[in-house]
C-alpha positions, -999 to +999 in steps of 0.1 A: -755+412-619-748+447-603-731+471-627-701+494-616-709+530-628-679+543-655-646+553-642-660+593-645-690+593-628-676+567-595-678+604-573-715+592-576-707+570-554-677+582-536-699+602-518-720+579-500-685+558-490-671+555-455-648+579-452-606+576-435-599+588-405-568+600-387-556+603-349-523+614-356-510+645-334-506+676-346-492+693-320-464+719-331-473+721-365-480+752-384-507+753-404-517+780-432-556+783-439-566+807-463-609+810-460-606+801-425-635+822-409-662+800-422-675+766-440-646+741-448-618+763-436-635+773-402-639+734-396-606+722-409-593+746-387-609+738-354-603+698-366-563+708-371-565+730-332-581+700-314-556+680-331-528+705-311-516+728-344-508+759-343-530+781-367-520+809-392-557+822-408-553+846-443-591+859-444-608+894-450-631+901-421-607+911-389-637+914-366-647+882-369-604+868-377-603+881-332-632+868-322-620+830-338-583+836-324-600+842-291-622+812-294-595+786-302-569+795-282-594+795-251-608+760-262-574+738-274-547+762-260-528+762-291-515+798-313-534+811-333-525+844-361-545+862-389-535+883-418-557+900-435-566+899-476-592+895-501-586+869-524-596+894-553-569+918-549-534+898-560-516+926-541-531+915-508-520+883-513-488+893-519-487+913-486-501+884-469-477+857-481-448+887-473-463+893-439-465+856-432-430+848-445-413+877-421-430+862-395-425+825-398-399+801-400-416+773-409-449+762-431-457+728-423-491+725-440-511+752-464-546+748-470-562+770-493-599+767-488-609+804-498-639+804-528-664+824-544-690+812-571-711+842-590-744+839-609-728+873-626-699+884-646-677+905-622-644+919-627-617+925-599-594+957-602-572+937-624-595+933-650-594+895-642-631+877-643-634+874-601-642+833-598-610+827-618-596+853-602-605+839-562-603+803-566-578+799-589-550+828-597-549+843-561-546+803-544-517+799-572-499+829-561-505+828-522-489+791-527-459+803-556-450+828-527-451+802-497-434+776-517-398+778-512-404+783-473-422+745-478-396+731-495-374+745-463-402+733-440-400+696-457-419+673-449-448+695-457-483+689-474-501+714-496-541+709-498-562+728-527-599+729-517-614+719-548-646+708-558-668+682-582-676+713-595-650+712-617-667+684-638-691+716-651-656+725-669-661+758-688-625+763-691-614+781-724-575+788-729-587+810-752-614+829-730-603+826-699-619+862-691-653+851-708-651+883-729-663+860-761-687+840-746-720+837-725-716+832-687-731+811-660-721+809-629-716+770-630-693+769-661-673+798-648-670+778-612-664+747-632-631+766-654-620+780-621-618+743-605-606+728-636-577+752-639-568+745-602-565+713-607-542+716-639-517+735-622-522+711-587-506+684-614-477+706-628-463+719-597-463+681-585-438+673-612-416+703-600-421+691-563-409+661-571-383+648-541-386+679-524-409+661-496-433+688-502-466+670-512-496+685-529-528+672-532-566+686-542-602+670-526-636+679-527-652+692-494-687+674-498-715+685-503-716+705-474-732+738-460-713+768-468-715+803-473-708+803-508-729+822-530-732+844-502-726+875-525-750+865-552-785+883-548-812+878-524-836+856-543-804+833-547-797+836-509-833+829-497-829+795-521-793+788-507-802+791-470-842+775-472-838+752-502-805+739-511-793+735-471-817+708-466-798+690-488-768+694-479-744+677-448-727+693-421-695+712-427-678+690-399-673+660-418-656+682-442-631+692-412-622+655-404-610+650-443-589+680-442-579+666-412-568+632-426-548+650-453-528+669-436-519+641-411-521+608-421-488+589-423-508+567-453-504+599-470-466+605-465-459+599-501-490+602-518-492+637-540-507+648-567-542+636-561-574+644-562-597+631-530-639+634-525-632+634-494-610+608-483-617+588-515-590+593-541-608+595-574-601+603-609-610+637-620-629+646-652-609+641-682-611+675-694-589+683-661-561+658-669-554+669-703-516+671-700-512+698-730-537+718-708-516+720-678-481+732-690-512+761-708-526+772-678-496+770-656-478+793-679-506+816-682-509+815-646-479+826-645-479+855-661-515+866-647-501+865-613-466+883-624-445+855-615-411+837-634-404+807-636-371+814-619-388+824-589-404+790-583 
């Protein structure tokens, strides 16, 4: 008799699964990618341009932000914008988010795809550790800021580029800045993820017949950039080793693709997907007196009220 694998380790074999598809049109929709130059925002974006959206990209490098503009509106004839900020620097985000809200009317999907994972303990101006910091308080605030135009925008679908990562937890309420403890670049990926995901489950209660949806998924394992900015003994092993490993970028394109457009996902919000796959998260990131925590100290890290949601 074949034995199912527990409840918490089924992204064992989500991953392997035949993944959803979706053929639904795009065309007119304006979509928001932030991490869009490369790895799973580069291909969600060219999945979403083929599909006939218009693209807004929030990245840092301008040089290669014209060169992509010029590539996809050549190749699917659809609008494409950039604004530029780094993800470390709250006060670019805010620019951004200001820059983009001048400029458009509408949001119809956000995808936040930007990341970072660090082998060392770095600090952004701020004083805030730089992996929380990236993948967590600046994707919080870039969507606070954008949510109300959303809301406006409605129907509209928000998607938070998580990660199985998260299952490495490392989240401390106490320690969010790892000033009291040891760090590794896995747990401090894992609390980053973790705390994403808290707050992805909180603002779904507050979205809650607004017809704004919001949804997290892991990418895959996929090859990325990520790491990127760790040394060069970590980037020979990321580019020679791990790669061979690892699947094509693409297929995580055609999810991002799926949840931003498929009808089966009208009402479907606060989930997590591998994927297409919903799965259940670890249960150290569904721990309901954890996410009213973070999102409050979220919160205040990014400067926000509550009134102002």
């Amino acid at each position: 008799m074949k034995r199912e694998l527990p409840e918490q380790l089924i992204f064992l074999k989500n991953r392997k699964a035949n993944q959803k598809h979706s053929d639904e049109s795009m065309k007119g929709k304006l979509c928001v990618i932030s991490g869009s130059t490369s790895g799973v925002g580069y291909e969600g974006l060219k999945k979403l341009a083929h599909g006939g959206a218009n693209i807004v990209m929030v990245c840092r490098n301008e040089e290669l932000a014209k060169k992509i503009k010029t590539e996809i509106e050549n190749q699917y004839q659809v609008f494409v914008d950039y604004y530029l900020a780094d993800f470390s620097d709250l006060n670019q985000v805010r620019q951004a988010a200001t820059n983009i809200l001048n400029h458009y009317p509408r949001i119809d999907i956000l995808i936040n795809s930007v990341g970072i994972h660090s082998t060392k303990k770095l600090y952004n101006k701020g004083g805030y550790e730089m992996v929380f910091c990236i993948n967590h308080l600046a994707t919080f605030l870039f969507t606070q800021l954008l949510l109300q135009r959303m809301i406006e925008s409605a129907p509209s679908r928000i998607i938070q580029v998580n990660s199985e990562g998260h299952r490495f937890n490392g989240l401390d309420i106490n320690d969010l800045n790892w000033e009291k403890r040891i760090y590794t670049g896995l747990r401090s990926y894992g609390a980053s993820k973790t705390a994403q995901l808290l707050t992805v489950w909180e603002l779904n209660k507050i979205l809650e017949n607004t017809g704004v949806t919001i949804n997290a998924m892991h990418p895959g394992e996929v090859r990325t950039n990520i790491g990127n900015n760790n040394g060069k003994l970590y980037r020979w092993f990321l580019h020679h080793v791990t790669w061979h490993f690892l699947k094509n970028p693409v297929i995580s394109g055609d999810a991002l693709y799926y949840l931003a457009s498929s009808k089966e996902l009208n009402q479907v919000s606060g989930k997590f997907f591998n994927l297409t796959i919903e799965e259940k998260p670890a249960k150290h990131a569904l721990d309901p007196k954890k996410q009213k925590q973070i999102w409050d100290l979220s919160m205040k890290m990014t400067g926000l009220s509550e009134s102002g949601v």
